[in-house]
C-alpha positions as CSV (number, residue, x, y, z in Angstrom):
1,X,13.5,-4.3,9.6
2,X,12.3,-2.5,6.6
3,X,14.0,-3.0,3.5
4,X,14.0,-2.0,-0.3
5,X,13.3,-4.4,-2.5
6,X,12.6,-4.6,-6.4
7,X,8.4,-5.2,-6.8
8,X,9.8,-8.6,-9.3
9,X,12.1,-10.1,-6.1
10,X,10.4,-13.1,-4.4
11,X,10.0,-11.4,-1.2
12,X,7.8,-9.0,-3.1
13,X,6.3,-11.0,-5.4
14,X,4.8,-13.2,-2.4
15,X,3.7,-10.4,0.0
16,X,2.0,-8.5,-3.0
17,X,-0.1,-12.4,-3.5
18,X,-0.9,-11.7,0.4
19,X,-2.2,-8.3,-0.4
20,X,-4.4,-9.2,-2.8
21,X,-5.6,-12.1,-1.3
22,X,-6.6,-9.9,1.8
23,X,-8.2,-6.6,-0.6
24,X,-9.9,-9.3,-2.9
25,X,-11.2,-11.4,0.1
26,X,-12.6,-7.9,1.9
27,X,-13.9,-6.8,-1.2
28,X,-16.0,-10.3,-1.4
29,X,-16.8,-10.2,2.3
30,X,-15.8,-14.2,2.0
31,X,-12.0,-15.9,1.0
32,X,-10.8,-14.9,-2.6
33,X,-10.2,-17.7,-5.0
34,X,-6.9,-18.3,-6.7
35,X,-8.6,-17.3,-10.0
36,X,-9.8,-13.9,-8.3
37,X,-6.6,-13.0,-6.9
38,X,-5.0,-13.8,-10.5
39,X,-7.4,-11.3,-12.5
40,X,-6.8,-8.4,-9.3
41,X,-3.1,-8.4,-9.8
42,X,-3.6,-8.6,-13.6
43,X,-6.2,-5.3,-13.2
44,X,-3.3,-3.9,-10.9
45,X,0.1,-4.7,-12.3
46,X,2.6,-3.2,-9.7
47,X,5.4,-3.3,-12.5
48,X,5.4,0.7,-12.1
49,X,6.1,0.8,-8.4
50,X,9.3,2.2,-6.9
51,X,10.6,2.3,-4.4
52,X,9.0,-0.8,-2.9
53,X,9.3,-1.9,0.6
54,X,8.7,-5.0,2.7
55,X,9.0,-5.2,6.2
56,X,10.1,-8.1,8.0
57,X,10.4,-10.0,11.5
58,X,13.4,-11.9,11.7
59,X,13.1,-13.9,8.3
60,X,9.6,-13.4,8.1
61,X,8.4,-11.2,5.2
62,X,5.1,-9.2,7.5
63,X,4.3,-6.0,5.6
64,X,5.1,-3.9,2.2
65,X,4.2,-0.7,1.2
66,X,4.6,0.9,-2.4
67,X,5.1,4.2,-3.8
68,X,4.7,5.6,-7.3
69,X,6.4,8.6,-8.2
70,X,4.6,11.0,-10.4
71,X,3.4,14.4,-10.6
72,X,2.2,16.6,-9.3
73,X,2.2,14.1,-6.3
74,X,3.9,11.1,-5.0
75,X,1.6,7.8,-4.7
76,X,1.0,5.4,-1.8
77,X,0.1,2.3,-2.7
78,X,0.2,-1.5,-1.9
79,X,0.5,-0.8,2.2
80,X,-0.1,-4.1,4.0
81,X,0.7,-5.7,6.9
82,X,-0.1,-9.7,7.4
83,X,-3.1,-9.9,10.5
84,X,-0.4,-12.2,12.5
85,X,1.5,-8.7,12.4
86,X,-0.8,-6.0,13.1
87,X,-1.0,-3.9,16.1
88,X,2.9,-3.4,16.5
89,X,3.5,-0.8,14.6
90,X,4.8,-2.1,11.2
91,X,2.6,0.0,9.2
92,X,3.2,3.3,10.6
93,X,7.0,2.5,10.0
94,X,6.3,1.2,6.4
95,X,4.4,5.0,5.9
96,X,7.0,6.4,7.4
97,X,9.9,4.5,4.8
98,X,7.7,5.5,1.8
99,X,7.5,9.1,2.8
100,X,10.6,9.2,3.5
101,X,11.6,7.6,-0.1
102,X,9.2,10.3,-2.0
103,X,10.8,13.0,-0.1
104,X,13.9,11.8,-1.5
105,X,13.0,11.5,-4.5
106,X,11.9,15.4,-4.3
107,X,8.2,14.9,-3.9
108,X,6.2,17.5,-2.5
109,X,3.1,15.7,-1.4
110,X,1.6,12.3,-1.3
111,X,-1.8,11.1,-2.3
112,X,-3.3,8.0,-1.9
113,X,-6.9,6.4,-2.5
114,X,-8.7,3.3,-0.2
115,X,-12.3,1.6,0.2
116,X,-14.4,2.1,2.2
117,X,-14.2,-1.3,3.7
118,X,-10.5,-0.3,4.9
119,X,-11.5,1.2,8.0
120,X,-7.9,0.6,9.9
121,X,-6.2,1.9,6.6
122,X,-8.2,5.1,6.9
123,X,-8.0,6.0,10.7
124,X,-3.8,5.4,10.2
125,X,-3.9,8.0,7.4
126,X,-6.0,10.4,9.6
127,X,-3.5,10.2,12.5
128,X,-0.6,10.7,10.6
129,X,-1.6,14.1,9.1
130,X,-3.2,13.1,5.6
131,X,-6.6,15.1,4.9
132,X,-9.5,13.7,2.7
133,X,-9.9,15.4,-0.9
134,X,-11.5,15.2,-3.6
135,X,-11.3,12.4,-6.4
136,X,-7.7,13.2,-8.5
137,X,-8.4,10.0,-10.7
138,X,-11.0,7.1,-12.0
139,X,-10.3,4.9,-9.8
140,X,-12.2,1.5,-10.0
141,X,-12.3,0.8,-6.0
142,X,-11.4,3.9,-4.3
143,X,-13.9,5.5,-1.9
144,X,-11.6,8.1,-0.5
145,X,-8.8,10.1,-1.4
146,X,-6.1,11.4,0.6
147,X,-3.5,14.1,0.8
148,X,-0.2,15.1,2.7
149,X,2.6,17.4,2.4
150,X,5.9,16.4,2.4
């Protein structure tokens, strides 16, 4: 089940830890500390995201996506799923909530940066119809951008 949730609710606020934990410790190419989780989330804040989304197996919180909605585009951001939880599909359904959600909110396209390093991030993108383009910000950690309309 996918659900919305506020990005300050606890459900959030401990699969966004996960997330960062997992970008931090990929980044490193060895397990984040506590300290280097702390600083990413205080680089990242997440206070601007919303809609937010986490996805969830019976009571267990798996996944989250975010989505920041701005011009000209609509923002994906924050799209995990926990390793115990990949390979059944939760983050092609989490794409599909946020999309859905930007849509809503009258977005016409959605844009979305990633790493390098991301490699299963990337190849979902590419299957579900977002293109490469060029840079449309600074971004400290992005190696590619991506596009798709709504």
């Amino acid at each position: 089940m996918i659900t919305r949730v506020p990005v300050g609710h606890p459900d959030a606020v401990a699969v966004l830890r996960e997330y960062f934990d997992d970008i931090v410790s990929r980044y490193h190419g060895r397990p984040a500390t506590a300290e280097e989780i702390d600083k990413a989330q205080a680089d990242e804040p997440s206070e601007h995201i919303a809609p937010f989304f986490v996805a969830r197996e019976g009571d267990q919180v798996v996944g989250c996506v975010g989505v920041h909605l701005a011009e000209p585009a609509a923002e994906l951001t924050r799209m995990f799923v926990k390793a115990s939880a990949r390979g059944r599909g939760w983050a092609s359904r989490l794409l599909r909530a946020a999309e859905d959600a930007a849509r809503e909110a009258g977005a016409r396209a959605m844009r979305l940066d990633t790493r390098r390093d991301l490699v299963e991030a990337r190849a979902l993108y590419a299957r579900r119809g977002y293109r490469e383009v060029e840079p449309y910000g600074e971004r400290r950690y992005a190696d590619h951008y991506f596009e798709k309309a709504l």
